[in-house]
C-alpha positions as CSV (number, residue, x, y, z in Angstrom):
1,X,23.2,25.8,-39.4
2,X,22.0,26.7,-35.9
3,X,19.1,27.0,-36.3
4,X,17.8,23.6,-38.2
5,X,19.9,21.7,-35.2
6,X,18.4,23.3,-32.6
7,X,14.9,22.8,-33.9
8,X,16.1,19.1,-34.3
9,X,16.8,18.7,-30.8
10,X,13.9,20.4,-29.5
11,X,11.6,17.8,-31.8
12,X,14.0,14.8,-30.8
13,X,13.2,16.3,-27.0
14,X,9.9,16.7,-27.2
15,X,8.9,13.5,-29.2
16,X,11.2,11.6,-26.7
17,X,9.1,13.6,-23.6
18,X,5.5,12.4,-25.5
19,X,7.2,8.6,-25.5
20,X,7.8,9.1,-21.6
21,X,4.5,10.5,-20.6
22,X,2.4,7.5,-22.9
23,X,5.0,4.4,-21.9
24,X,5.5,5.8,-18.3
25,X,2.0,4.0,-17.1
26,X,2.3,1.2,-18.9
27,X,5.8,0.4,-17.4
28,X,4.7,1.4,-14.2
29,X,1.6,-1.4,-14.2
30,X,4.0,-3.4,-15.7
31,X,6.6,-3.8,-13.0
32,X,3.9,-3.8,-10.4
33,X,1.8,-6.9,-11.9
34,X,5.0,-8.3,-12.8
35,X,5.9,-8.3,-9.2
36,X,2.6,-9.1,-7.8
37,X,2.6,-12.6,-10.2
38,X,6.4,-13.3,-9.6
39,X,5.5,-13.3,-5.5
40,X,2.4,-15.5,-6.5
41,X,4.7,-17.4,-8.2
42,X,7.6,-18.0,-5.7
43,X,4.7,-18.7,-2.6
44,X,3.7,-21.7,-4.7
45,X,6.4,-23.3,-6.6
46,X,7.6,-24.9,-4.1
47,X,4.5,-27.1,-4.1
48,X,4.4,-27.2,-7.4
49,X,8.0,-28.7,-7.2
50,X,6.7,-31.0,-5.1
51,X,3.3,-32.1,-7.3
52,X,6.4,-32.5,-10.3
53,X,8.5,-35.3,-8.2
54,X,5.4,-36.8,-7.3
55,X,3.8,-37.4,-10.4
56,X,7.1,-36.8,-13.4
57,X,5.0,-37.7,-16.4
58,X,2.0,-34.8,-15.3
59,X,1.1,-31.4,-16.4
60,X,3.5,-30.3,-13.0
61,X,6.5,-31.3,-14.7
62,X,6.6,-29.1,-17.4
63,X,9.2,-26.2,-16.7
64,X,7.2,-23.4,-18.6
65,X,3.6,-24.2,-16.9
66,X,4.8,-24.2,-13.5
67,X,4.8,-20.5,-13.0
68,X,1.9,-20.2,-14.2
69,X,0.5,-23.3,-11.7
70,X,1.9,-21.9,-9.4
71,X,0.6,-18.6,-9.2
72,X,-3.1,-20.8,-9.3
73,X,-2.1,-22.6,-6.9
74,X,-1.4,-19.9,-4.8
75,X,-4.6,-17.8,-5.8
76,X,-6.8,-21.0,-5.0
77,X,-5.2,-21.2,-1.2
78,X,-5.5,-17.5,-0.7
79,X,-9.5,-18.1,-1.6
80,X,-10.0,-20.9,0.5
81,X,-7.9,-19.4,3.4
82,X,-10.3,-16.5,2.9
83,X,-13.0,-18.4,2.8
84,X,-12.8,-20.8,5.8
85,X,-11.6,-17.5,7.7
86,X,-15.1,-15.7,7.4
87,X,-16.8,-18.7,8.8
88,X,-17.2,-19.1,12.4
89,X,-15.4,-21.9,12.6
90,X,-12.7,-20.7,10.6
91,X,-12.7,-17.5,12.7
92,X,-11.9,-19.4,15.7
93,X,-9.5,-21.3,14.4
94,X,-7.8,-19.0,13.0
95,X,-8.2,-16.7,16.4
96,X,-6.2,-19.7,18.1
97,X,-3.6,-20.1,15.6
98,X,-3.4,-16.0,16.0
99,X,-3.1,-16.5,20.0
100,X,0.2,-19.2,19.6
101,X,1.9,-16.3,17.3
102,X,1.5,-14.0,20.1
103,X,3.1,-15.9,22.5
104,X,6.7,-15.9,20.5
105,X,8.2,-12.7,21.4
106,X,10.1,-11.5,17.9
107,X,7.2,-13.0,15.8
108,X,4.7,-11.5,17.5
109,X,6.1,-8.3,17.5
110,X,6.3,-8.2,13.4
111,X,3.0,-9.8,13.0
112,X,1.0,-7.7,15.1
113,X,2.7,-4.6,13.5
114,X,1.8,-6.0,10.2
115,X,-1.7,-7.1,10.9
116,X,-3.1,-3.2,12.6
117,X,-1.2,-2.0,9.4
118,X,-3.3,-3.9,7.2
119,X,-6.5,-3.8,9.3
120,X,-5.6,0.0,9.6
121,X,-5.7,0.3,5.7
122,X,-8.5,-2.0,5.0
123,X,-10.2,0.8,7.5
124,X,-13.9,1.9,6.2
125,X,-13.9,5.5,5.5
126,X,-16.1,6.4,8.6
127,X,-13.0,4.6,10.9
128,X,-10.1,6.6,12.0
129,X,-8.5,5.8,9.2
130,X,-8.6,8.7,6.9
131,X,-5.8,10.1,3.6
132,X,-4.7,13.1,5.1
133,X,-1.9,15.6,4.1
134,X,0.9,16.9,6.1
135,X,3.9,19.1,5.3
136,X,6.4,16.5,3.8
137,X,9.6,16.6,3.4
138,X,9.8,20.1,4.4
139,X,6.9,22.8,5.4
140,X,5.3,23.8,2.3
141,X,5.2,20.7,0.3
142,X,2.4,18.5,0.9
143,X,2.2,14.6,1.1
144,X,-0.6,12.1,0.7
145,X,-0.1,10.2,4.4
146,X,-2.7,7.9,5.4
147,X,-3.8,8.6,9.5
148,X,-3.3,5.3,10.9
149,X,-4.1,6.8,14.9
150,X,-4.7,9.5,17.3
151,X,-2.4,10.2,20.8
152,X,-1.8,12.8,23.2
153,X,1.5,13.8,24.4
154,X,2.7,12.4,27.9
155,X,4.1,16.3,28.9
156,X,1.6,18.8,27.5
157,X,-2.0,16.7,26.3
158,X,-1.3,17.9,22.8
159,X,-3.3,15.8,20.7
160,X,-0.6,14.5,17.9
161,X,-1.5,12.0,14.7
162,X,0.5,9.5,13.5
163,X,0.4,9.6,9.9
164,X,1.9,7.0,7.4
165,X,3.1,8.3,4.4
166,X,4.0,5.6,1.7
167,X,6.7,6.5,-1.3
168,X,5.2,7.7,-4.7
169,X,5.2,4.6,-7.4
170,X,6.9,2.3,-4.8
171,X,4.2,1.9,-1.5
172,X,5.9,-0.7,-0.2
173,X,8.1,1.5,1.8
174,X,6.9,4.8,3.8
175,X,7.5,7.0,6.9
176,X,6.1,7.1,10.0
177,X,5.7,10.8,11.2
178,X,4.2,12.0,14.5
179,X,3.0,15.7,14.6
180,X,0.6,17.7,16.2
181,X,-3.1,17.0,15.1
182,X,-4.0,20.4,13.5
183,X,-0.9,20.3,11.2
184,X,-3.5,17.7,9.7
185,X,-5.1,18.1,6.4
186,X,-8.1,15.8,6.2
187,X,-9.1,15.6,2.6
188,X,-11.9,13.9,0.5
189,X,-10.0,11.3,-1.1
190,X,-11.0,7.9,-0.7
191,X,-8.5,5.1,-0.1
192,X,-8.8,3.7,-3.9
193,X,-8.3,7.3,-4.9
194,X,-5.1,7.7,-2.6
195,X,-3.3,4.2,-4.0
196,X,-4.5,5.6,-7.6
197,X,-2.7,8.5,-7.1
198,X,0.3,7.2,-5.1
199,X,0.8,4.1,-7.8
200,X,0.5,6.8,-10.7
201,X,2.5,9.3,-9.4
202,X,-0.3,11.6,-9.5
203,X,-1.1,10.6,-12.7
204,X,-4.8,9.5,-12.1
205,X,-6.6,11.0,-9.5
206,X,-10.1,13.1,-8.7
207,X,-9.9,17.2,-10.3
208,X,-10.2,18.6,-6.8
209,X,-8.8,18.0,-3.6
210,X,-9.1,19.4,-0.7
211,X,-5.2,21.3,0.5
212,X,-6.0,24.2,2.3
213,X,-6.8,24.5,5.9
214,X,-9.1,27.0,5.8
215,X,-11.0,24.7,3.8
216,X,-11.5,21.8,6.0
217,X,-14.3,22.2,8.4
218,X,-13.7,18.9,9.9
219,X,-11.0,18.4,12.7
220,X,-8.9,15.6,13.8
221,X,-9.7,14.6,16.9
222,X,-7.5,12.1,19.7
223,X,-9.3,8.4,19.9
224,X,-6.9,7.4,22.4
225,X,-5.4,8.6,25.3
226,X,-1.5,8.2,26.9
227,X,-1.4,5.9,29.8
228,X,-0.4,8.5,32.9
């Protein structure tokens, strides 16, 4: 009676395990567009809302369009903020507008964090911006961490890295670690690779990468230097 239980469960197990692995990556691009299009959606309804009480017989007034107005509407301003930005015109406008948030002390603070963050990212590969890996959490276990700067330590002159190493399936959160530059692994991985692999949970990604050491010919050198 054992036996045809047992092989039961292990079917019930395995099928269950083959149901994980196949809905696993759908789910996972489904909570991430899902929260990408609800944050479209919330940055515009409000004028939405507003187009509704304006004009109560139009298209804006119907509850089950709106969302999807919304997120439009907010597409269509993020193009033509884009847009007006890479003129030179809009450049300098929008170097002004960037010159008043650096005058208020906690804004500026958050947005200036924020804005190396994302320039740091956006980084070509040839910039100092490079996927590394470092021993995280402990000393034998390696993380993807992307290297965001280069700085020397105030007592000795070691060169150190500051690497940022976002959560697996969740980016939106990650540590900060400062460690000495040849605990560095630079590897091969682009950044679209990196976020692949990150997002997936390792799930997509290149066949090789470089881990070892030995391996990496390439050294990761201090671009800035402490003030004395």
């Amino acid at each position: 009676m054992k036996g045809p239980i047992h092989h039961t469960l292990r079917s019930l197990q395995r099928n269950i395990l083959a149901g994980i692995i196949t809905i696993g990556p759908l789910f996972v691009t489904y909570l991430i567009f899902s929260f990408l299009l609800e944050s479209l959606a919330k940055a515009g309804l409000p004028a939405v809302q507003f187009l509704a009480a304006t004009f109560p017989r139009g298209w804006f007034s119907n509850p089950w369009l709106q969302p999807a107005l919304a997120v439009l509407l907010t597409l269509a301003v993020l193009y033509v903020v884009g847009r007006v930005t890479s003129l030179v015109v809009g450049r300098q406008l929008f170097g002004l507008f960037e010159s008043l948030l650096e005058r208020l002390p906690f804004v500026a603070k958050i947005y200036t964090s924020v804005r190396q963050l994302l320039d740091s990212m956006m980084a070509k590969k040839d910039a100092s911006q490079r996927v590394v890996l470092i021993d995280f959490p402990i000393a034998g276990q390696k993380s993807i961490g992307f290297l965001t700067r280069t700085l020397r330590d105030a007592t000795t002159g070691r060169p150190l890295a500051a690497v940022l190493v976002p959560n697996a399936i969740n980016p939106t959160s990650a540590f900060l670690q400062i460690l000495p530059a040849e605990r560095v692994i630079e590897t091969d991985l682009t950044m679209e690779q990196a976020m692949s692999m990150i997002m997936t949970g390792g799930a997509a990604g290149p066949e090789t990468i470089r881990y070892s050491p030995e391996a990496d010919s390439r050294s990761i050198k201090p671009t800035t230097t402490a003030a004395p």
